[in-house]
C-alpha atoms as a printed R data frame, in Angstrom:
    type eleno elety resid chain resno        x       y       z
1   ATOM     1    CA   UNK     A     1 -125.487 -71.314   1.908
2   ATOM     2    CA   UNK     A     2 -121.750 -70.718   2.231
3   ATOM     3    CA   UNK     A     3 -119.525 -73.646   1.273
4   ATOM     4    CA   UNK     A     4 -116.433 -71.780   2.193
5   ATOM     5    CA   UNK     A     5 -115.633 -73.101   6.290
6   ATOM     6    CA   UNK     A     6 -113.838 -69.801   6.414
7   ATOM     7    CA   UNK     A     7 -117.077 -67.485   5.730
8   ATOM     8    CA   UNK     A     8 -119.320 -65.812   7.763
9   ATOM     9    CA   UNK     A     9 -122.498 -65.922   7.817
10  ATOM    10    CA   UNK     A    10 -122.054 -62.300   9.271
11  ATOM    11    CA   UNK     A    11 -119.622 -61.356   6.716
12  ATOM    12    CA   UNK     A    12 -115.577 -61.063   5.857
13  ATOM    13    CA   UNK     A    13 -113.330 -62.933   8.229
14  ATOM    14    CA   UNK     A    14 -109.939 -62.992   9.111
15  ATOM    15    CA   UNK     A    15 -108.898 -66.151   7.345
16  ATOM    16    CA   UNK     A    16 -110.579 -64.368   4.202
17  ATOM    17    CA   UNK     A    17 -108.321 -62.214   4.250
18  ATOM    18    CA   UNK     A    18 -105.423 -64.556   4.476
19  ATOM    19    CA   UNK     A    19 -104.606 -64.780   8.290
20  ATOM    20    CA   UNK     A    20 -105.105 -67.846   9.636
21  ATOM    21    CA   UNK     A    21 -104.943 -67.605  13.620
22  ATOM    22    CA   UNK     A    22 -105.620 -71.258  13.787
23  ATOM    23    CA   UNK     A    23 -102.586 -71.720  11.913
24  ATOM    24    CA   UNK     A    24 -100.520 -69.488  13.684
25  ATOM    25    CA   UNK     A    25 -101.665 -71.265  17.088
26  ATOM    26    CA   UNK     A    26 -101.137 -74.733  16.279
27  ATOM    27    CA   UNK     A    27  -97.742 -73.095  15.488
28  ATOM    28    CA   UNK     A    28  -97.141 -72.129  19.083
29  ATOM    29    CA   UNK     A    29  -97.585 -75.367  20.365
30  ATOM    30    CA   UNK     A    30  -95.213 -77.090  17.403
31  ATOM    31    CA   UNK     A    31  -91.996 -75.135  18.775
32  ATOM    32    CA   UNK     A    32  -92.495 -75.000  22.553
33  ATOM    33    CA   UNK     A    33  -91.020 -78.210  22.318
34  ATOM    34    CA   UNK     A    34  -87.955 -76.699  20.407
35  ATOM    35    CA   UNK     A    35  -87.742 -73.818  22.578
36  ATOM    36    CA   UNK     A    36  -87.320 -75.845  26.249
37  ATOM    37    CA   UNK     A    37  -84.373 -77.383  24.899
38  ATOM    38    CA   UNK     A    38  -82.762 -74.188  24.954
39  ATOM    39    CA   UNK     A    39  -83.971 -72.799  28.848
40  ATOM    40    CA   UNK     A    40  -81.412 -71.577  31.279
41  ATOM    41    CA   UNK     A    41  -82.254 -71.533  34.822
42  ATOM    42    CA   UNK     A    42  -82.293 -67.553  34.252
43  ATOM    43    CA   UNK     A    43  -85.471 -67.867  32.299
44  ATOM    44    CA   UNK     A    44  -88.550 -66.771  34.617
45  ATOM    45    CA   UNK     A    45  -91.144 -66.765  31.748
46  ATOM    46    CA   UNK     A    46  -90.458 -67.835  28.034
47  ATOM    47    CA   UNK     A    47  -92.880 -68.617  24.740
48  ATOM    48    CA   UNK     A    48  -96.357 -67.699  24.965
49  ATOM    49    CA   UNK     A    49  -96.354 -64.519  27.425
50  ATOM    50    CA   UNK     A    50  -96.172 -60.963  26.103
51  ATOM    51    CA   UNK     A    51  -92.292 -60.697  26.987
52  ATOM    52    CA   UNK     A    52  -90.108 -63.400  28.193
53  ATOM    53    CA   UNK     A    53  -88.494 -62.429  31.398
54  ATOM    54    CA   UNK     A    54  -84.927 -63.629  32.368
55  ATOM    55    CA   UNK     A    55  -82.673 -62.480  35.493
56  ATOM    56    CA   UNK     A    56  -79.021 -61.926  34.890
57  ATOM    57    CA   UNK     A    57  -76.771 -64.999  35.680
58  ATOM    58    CA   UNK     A    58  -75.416 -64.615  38.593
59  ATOM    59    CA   UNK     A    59  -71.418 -63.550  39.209
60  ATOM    60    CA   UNK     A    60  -71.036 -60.232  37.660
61  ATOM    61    CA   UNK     A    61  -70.135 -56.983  39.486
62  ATOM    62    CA   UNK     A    62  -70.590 -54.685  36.626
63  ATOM    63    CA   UNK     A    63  -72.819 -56.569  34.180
64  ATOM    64    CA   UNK     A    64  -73.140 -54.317  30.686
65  ATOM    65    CA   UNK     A    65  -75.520 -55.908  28.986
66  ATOM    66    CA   UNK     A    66  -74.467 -56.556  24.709
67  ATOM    67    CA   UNK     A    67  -76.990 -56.496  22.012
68  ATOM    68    CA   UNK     A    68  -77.522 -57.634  18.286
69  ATOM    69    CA   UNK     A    69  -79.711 -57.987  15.355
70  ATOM    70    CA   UNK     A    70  -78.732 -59.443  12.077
71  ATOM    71    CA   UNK     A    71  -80.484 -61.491   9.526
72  ATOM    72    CA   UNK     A    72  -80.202 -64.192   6.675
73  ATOM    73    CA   UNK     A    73  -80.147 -62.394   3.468
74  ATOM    74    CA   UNK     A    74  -80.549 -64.018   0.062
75  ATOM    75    CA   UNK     A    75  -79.501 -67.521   1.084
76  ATOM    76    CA   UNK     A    76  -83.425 -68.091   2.398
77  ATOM    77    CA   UNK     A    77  -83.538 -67.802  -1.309
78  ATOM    78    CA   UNK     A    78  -81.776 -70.953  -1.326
79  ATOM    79    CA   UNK     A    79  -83.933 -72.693   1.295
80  ATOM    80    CA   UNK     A    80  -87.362 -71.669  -0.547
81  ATOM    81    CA   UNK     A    81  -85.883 -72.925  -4.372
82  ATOM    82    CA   UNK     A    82  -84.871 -76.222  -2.339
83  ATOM    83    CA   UNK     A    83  -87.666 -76.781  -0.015
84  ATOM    84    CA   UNK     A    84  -84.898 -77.186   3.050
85  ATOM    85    CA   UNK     A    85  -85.496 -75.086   5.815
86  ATOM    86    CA   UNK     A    86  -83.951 -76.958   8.203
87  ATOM    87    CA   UNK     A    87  -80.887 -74.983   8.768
88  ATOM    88    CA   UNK     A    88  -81.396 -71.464   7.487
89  ATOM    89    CA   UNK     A    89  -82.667 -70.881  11.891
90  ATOM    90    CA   UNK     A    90  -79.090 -72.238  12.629
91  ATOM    91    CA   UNK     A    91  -77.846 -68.820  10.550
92  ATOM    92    CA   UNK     A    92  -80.195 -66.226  11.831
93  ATOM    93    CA   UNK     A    93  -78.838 -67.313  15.062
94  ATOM    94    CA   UNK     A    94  -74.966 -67.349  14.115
95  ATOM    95    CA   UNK     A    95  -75.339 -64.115  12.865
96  ATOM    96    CA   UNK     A    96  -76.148 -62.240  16.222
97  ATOM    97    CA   UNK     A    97  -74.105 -64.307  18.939
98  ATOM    98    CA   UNK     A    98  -71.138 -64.323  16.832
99  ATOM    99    CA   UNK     A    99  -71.251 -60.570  16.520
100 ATOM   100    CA   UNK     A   100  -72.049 -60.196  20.461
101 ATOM   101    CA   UNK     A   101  -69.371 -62.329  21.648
102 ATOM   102    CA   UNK     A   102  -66.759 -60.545  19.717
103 ATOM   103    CA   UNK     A   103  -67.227 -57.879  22.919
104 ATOM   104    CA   UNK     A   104  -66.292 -60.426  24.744
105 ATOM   105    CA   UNK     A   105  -69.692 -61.342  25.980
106 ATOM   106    CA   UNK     A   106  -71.777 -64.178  26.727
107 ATOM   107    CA   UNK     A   107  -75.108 -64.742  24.807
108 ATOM   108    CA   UNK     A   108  -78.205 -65.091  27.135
109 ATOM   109    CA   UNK     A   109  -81.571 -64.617  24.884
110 ATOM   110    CA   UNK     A   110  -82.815 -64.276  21.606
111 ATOM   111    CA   UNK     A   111  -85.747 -63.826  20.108
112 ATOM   112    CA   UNK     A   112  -86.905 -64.571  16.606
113 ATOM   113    CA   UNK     A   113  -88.929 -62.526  13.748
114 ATOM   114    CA   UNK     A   114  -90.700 -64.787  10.980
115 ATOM   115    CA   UNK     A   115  -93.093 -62.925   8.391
116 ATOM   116    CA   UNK     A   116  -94.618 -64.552   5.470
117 ATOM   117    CA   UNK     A   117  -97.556 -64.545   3.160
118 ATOM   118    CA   UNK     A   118  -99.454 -67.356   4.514
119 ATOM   119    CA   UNK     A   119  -98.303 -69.347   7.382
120 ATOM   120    CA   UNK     A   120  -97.423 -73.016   6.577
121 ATOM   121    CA   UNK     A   121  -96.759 -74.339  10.211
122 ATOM   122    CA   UNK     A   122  -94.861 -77.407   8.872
123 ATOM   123    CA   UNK     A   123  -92.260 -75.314   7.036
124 ATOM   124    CA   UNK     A   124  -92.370 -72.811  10.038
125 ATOM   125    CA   UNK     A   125  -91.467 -75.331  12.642
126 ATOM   126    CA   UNK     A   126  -88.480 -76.572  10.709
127 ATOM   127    CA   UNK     A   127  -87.174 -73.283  10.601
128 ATOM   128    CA   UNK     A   128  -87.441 -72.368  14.457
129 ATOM   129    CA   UNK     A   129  -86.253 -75.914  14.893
130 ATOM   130    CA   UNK     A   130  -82.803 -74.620  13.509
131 ATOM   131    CA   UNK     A   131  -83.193 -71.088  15.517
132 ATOM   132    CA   UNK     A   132  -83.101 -73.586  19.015
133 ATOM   133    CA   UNK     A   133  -80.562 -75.803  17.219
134 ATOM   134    CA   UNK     A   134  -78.996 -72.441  17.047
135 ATOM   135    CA   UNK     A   135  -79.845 -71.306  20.563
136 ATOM   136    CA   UNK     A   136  -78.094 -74.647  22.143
137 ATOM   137    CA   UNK     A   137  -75.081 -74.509  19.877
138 ATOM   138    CA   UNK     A   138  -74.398 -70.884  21.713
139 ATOM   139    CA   UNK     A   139  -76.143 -71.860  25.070
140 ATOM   140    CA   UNK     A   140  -78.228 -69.094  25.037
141 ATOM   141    CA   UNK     A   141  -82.747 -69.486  25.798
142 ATOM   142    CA   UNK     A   142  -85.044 -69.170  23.152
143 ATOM   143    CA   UNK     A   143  -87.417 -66.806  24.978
144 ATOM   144    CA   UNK     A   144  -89.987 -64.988  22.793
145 ATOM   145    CA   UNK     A   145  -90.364 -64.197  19.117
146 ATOM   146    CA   UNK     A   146  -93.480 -63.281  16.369
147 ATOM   147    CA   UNK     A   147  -94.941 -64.936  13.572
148 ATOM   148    CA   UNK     A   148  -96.635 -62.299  11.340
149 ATOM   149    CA   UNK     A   149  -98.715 -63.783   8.935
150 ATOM   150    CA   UNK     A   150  -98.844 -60.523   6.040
151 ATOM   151    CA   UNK     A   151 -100.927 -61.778   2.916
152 ATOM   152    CA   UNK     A   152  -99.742 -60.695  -0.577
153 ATOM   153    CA   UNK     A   153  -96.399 -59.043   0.854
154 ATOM   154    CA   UNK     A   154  -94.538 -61.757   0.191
155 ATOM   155    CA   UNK     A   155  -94.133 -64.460  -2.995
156 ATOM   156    CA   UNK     A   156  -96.400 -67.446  -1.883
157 ATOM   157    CA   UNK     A   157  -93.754 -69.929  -0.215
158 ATOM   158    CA   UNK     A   158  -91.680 -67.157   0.846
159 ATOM   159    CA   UNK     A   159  -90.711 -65.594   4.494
160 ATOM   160    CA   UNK     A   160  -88.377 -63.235   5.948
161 ATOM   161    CA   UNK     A   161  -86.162 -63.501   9.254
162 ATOM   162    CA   UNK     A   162  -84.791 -61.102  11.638
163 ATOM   163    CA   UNK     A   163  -82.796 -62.161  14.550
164 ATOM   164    CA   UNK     A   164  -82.395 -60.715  18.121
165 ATOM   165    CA   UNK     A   165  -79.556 -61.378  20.514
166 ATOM   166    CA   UNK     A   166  -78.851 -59.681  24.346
167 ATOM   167    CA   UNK     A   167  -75.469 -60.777  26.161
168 ATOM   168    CA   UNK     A   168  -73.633 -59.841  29.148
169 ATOM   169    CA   UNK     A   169  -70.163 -58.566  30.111
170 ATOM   170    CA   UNK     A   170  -68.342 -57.698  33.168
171 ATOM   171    CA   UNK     A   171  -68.032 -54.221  32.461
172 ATOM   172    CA   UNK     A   172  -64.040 -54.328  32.876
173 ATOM   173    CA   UNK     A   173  -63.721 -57.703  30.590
174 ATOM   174    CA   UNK     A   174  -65.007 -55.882  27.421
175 ATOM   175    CA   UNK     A   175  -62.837 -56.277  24.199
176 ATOM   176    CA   UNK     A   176  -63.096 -53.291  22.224
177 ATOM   177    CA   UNK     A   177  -59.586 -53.642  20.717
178 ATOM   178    CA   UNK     A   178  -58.021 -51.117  22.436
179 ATOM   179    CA   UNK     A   179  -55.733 -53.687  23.992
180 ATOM   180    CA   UNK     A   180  -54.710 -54.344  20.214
181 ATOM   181    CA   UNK     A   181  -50.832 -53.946  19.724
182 ATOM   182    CA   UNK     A   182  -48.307 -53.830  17.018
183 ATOM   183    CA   UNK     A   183  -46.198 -57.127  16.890
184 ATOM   184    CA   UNK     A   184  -49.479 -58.884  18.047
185 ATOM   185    CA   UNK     A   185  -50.615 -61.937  15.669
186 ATOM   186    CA   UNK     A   186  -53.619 -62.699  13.929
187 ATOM   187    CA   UNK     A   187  -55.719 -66.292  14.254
188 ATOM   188    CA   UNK     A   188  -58.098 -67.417  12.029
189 ATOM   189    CA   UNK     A   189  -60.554 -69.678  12.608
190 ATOM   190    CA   UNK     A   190  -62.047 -71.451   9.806
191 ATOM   191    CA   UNK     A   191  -65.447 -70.567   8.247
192 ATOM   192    CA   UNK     A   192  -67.475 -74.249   6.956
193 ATOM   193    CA   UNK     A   193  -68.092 -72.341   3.531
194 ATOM   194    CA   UNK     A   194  -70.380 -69.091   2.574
195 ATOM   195    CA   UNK     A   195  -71.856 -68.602   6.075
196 ATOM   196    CA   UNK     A   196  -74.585 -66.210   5.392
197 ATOM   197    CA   UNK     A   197  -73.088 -63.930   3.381
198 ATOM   198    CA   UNK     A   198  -72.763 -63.151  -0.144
199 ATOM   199    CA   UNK     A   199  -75.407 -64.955  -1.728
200 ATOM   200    CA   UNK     A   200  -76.431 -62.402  -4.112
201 ATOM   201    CA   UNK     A   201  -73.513 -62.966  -5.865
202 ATOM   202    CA   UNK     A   202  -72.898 -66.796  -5.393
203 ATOM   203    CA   UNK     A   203  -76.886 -67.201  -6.731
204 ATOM   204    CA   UNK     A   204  -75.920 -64.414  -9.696
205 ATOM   205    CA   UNK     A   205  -72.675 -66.763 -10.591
206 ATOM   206    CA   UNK     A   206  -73.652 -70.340  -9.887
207 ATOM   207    CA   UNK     A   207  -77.501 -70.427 -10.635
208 ATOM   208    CA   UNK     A   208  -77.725 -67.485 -13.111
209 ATOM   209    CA   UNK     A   209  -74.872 -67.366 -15.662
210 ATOM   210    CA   UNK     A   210  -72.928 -70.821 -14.875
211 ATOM   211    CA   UNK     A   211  -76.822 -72.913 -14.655
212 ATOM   212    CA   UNK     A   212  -75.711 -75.385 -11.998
213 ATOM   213    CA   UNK     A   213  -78.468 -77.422 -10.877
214 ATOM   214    CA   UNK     A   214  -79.454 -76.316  -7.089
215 ATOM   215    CA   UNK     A   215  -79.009 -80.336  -5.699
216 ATOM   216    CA   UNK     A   216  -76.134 -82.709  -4.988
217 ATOM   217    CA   UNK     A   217  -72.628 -81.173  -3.394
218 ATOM   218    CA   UNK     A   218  -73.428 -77.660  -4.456
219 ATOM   219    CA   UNK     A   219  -77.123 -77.421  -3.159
220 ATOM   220    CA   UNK     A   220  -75.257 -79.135   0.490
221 ATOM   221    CA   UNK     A   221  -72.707 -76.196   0.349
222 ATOM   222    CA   UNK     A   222  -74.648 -73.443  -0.316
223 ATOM   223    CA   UNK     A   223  -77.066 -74.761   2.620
224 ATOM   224    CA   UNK     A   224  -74.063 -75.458   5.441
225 ATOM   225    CA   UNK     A   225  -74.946 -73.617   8.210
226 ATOM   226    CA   UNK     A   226  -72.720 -70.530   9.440
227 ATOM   227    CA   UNK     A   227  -70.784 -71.794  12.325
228 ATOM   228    CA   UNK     A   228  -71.080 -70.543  15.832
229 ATOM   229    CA   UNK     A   229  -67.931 -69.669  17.213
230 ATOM   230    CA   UNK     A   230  -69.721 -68.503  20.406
231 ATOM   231    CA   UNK     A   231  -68.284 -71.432  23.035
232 ATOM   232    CA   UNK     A   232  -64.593 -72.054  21.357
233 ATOM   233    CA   UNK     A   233  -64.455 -67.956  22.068
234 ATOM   234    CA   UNK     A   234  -65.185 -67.974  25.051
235 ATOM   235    CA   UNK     A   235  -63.893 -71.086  25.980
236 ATOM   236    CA   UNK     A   236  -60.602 -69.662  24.552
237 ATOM   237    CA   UNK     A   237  -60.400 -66.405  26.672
238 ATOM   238    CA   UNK     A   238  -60.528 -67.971  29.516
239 ATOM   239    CA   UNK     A   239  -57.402 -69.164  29.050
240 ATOM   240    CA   UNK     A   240  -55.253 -66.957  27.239
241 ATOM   241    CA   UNK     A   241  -55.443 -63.271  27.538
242 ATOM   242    CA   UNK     A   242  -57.523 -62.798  24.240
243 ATOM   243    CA   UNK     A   243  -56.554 -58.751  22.638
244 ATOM   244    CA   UNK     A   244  -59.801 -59.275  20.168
245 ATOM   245    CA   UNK     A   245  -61.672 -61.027  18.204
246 ATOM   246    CA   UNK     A   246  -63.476 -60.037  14.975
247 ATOM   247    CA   UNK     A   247  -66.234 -61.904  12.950
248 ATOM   248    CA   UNK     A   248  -65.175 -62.022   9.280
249 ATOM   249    CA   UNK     A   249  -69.476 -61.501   7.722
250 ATOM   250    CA   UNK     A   250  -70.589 -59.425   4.826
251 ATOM   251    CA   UNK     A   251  -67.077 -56.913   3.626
252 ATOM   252    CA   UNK     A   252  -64.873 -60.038   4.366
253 ATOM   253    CA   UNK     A   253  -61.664 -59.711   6.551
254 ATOM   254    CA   UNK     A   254  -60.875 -56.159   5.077
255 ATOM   255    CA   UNK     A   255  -63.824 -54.544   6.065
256 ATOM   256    CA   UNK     A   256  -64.210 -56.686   9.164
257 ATOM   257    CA   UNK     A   257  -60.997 -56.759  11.207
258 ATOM   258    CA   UNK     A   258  -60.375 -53.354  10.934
259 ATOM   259    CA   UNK     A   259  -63.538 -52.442  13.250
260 ATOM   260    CA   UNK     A   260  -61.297 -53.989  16.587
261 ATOM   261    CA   UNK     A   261  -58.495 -52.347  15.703
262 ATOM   262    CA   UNK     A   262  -57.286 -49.433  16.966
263 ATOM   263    CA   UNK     A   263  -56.092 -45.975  15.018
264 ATOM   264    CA   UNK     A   264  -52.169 -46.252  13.728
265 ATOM   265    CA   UNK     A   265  -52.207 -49.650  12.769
266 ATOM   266    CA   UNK     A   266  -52.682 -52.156  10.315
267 ATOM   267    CA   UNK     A   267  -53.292 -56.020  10.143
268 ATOM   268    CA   UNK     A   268  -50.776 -57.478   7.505
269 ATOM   269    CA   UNK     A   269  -52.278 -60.949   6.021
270 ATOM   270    CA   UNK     A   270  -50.614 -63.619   4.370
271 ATOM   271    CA   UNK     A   271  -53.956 -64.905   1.760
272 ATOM   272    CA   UNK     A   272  -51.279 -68.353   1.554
273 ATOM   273    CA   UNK     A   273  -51.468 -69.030   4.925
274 ATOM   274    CA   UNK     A   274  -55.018 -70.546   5.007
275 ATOM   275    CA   UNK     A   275  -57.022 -72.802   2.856
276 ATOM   276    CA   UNK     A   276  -60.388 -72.305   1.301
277 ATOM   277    CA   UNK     A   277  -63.017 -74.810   0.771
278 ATOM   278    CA   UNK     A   278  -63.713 -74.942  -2.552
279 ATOM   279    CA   UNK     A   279  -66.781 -72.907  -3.162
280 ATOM   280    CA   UNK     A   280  -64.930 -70.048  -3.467
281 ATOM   281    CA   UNK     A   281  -62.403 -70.943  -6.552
282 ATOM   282    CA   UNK     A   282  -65.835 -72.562  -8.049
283 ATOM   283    CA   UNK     A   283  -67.522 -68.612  -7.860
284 ATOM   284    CA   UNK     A   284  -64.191 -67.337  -8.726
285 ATOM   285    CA   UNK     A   285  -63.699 -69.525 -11.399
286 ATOM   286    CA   UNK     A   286  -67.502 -69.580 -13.100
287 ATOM   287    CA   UNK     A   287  -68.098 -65.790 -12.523
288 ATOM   288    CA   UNK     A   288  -64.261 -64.254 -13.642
289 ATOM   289    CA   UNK     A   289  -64.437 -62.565 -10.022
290 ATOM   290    CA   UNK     A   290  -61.294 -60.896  -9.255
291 ATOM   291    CA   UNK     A   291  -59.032 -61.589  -6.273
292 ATOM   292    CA   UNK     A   292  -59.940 -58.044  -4.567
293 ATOM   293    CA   UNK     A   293  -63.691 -58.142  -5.066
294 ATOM   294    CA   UNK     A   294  -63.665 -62.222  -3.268
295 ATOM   295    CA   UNK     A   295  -61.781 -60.787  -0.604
296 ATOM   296    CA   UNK     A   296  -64.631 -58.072   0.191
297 ATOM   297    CA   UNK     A   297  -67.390 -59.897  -0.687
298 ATOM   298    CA   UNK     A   298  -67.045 -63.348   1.401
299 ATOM   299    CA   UNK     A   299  -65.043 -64.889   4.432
300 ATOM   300    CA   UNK     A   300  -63.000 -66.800   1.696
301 ATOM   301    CA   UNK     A   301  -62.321 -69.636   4.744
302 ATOM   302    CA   UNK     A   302  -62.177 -67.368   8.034
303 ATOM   303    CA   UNK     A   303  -65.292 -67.051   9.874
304 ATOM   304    CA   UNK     A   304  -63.637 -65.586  12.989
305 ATOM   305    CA   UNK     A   305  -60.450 -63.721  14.041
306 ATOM   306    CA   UNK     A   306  -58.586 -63.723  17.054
307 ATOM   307    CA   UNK     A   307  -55.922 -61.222  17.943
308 ATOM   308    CA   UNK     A   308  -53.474 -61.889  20.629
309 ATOM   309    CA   UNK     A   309  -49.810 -61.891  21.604
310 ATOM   310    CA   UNK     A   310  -47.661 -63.513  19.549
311 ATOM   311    CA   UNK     A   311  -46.114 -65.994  22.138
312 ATOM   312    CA   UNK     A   312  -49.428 -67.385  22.076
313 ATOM   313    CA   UNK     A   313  -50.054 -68.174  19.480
314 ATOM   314    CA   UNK     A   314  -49.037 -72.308  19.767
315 ATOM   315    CA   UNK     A   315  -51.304 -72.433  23.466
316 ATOM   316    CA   UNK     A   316  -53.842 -71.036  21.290
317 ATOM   317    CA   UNK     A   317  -53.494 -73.663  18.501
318 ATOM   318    CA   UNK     A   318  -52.948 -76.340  20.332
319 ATOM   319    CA   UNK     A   319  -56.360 -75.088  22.796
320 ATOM   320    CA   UNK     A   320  -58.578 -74.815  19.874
321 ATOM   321    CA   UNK     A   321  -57.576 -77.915  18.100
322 ATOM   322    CA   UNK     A   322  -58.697 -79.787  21.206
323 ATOM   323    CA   UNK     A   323  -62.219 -78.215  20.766
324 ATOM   324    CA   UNK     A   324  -62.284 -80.021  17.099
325 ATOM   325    CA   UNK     A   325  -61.165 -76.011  15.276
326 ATOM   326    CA   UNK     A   326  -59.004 -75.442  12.966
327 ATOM   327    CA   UNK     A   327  -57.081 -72.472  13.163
328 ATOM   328    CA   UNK     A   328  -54.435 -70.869  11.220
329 ATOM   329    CA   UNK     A   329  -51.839 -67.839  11.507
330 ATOM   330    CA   UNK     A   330  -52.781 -65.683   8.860
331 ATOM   331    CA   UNK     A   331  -50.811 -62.523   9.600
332 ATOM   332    CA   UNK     A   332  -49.751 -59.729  12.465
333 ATOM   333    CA   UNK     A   333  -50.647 -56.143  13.631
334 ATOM   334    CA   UNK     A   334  -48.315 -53.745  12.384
335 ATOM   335    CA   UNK     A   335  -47.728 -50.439  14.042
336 ATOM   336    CA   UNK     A   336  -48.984 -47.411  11.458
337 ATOM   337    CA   UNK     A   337  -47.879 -43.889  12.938
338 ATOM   338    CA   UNK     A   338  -49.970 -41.398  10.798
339 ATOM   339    CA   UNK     A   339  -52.371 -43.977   9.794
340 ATOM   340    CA   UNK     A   340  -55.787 -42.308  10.881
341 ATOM   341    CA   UNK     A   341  -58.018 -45.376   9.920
342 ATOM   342    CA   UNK     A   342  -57.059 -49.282  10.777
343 ATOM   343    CA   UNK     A   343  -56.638 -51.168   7.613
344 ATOM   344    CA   UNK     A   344  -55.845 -54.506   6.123
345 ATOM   345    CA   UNK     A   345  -53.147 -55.374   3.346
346 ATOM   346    CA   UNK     A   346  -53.030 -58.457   1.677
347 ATOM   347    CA   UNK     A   347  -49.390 -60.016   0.611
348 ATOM   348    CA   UNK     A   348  -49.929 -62.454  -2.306
């Protein structure tokens, strides 16, 4: 007789395989209580269903509906080594609303992808704990998602996420930088560290060839959670006539800002006129990683840019300081005839 309680007497189950749907239910239950604290009144049918269904808010004439997908990278790396996975959901969700507010658009759903080896529902609930924690910071409803539970495809411990955002527009409200201008300014809003890119590197320098211990200060830094800059946008063209905005991730402000601007011109930035925290001189610093090569790997301090007029710029300040952001001028748009793709320069 069979002292395994996952045999069969009938032969190969499941669970001996290394799915457990037990697991994976008692799951379920563990984040429905996560997920309601994100519900709109749009939300018809959420977690648990075979879709979530949600009616567009109403108000809009011409909804166009804006969608994004993004994940964590290498920083889960960070979360597994630690055992904290209490704010890598937080990320996943930054990623995707930050990107689909930069059209100018409201986030309404998103949905959630978590694979691993073997489900740990413990671990797993901490982690979609952060994607609501997410969800509420950018008042959007945690509909739907999927747990996949893929034995020997991942390390033991480990787990991949993919994140899954759809907003709405009014179709003649979308920012797609053609409203950019020479003589207009640049805002940036300031980024609470790494966000949730560049991690390959910061691991390769800090853990790897500097052999920092992954606790105290540095394990809190390399854990803060990316900020969502989804309200203080919005919040922020609604009172000022906003030209664009532009989420500084992975290729840093060069290879960022550039993507809302339009051909024949160029975004001149002043690297003085903003502070960094001070994980970035420590990577710098440990790792001999030139000026150039910080610039296009992180945010180095800006999380978000804004473009608008220039006699703005104080309203704009002023508005965002209210909201507890700091913001800085960090340079202008500068008229390029001839110039066939936008670019950034640096003045040091």
């Amino acid at each position: 007789m069979s002292t395994n309680p996952g045999a069969s007497a009938s032969g190969a189950t499941y669970r001996d395989a290394g799915v457990d749907i037990e697991e994976g239910d008692a799951l379920v239950e563990r984040i429905k209580p996560h997920a309601r604290r994100t519900m709109r009144p749009e939300v018809l049918a959420g977690i648990g269903g075979f879709g979530g269904l949600f009616e567009l808010p109403k108000g809009y004439t011409q909804p166009v509906m804006v969608v994004g997908t993004d994940g964590v990278g290498t920083k889960l790396k960070i979360a597994f080594e630690s055992g904290r996975h209490e704010t890598v959901g937080i990320d996943l969700v930054a990623m995707s609303v930050n990107d689909v507010v930069v059209c100018g658009a409201e986030p309404l759903v998103f949905l959630d992808y978590y694979a691993t080896s073997g489900l740990r529902a413990a671990d797993a609930e901490k982690v979609i704990a952060g994607i609501a924690e997410g969800c509420v910071q950018a008042g959007c409803a945690l509909i739907g998602g999927e747990t996949a539970e893929l034995p020997g495809f991942y390390k033991d411990g480990e787990y991949d996420l993919a994140g899954f955002c759809v907003g709405v527009v009014e179709k003649a409200r979308i920012l797609d930088g053609s409203r950019v201008r020479g003589g207009d300014a640049v805002l940036g809003l300031a980024s609470n560290g790494l966000h949730s890119n560049g991690y390959s590197l910061a691991r390769k320098v800090l853990l790897e060839q500097a052999g920092l211990a992954l606790s105290g200060e540095l394990l809190e830094q390399l854990l803060a959670p990316t900020r969502i800059y989804v309200k203080d946008c919005l919040a922020l063209r609604g009172v000022l006539d906003v030209h664009a905005f532009a989420h500084i991730t992975g290729g840093g402000l060069a290879g960022n800002l550039p993507r809302v601007l339009p051909v024949e011109t160029r975004a001149r930035l002043d690297e003085s006129a903003w502070p960094r925290p001070e994980i970035f001189a420590r990577i710098a610093a440990l790792g001999n990683v030139a000026p150039d090569e910080m610039l296009r790997t992180f945010n180095c301090g800006i999380g978000m840019c804004v473009v608008l007029a220039k006699s703005d710029v104080a309203r704009a300040q002023e508005f965002l300081s209210a909201r507890g952001v700091q913001s800085f001028e960090i340079g202008a748009i500068e008229a390029a005839p001839g110039l066939a793709e936008p670019e950034v320069v640096f003045a040091r």
